[in-house]
N, C-alpha and C positions, 0 to 999 in steps of 0.2 A: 614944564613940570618934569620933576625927575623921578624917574622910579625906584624905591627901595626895595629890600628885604626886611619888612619889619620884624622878622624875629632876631635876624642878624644885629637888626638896630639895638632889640628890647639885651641881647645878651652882651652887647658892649657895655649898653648904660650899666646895667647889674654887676659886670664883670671891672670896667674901666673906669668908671668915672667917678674923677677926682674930686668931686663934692661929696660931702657927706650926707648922706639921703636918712633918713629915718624912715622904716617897713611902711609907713602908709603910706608918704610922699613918693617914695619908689611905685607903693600897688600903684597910685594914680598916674605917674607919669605912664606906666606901662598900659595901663587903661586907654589911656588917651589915646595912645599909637594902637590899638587895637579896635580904637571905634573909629577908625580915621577909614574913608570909601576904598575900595579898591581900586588901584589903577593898571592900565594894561599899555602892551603896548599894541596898538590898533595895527600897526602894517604887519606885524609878528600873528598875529590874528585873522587878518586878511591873507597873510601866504598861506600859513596852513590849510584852512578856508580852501580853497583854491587848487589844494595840494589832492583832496578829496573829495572833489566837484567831480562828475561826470554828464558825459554828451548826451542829450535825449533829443531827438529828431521829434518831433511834433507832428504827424502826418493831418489829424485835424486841420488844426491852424497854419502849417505848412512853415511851423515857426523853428528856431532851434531856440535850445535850452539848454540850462546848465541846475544841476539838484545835487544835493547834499545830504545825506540822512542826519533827520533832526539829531538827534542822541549824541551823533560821530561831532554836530556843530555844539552842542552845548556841553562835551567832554574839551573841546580846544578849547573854549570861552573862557569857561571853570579852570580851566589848565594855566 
């Protein structure tokens, strides 16, 4: 899979191309690129991720650990 910019896409079609679209066939083409899922890229998601982890010793458990504040992970997600 490869990743886009679909607005960059949506402003080529609008702007470049060489078919002649009539205003509703254009609405839909643009529709369609706009209900299409989100993609990311996972390892660019994972460094950040990672970038904002900190150490927490576990003295309970005698475990280490590694946290993230929720917000800071679903600002990168979203991002």
């Amino acid at each position: 899979m490869k990743l886009i910019d679909a607005d960059e896409l949506k402003d080529w079609i609008t702007g470049h191309c060489d078919i002649e679209l009539d205003e509703a066939t254009e609405g839909e083409i643009l529709r369609v690129i706009d209900d299409q899922f989100t993609a990311f890229d996972v390892d660019k998601v994972v460094e950040q991720l990672k970038e904002c982890e900190r150490y927490v010793y576990d003295a309970v458990s005698d475990e280490d650990n590694y946290v993230i504040d929720t917000e800071k992970a679903i600002e990168i997600v979203k991002g």
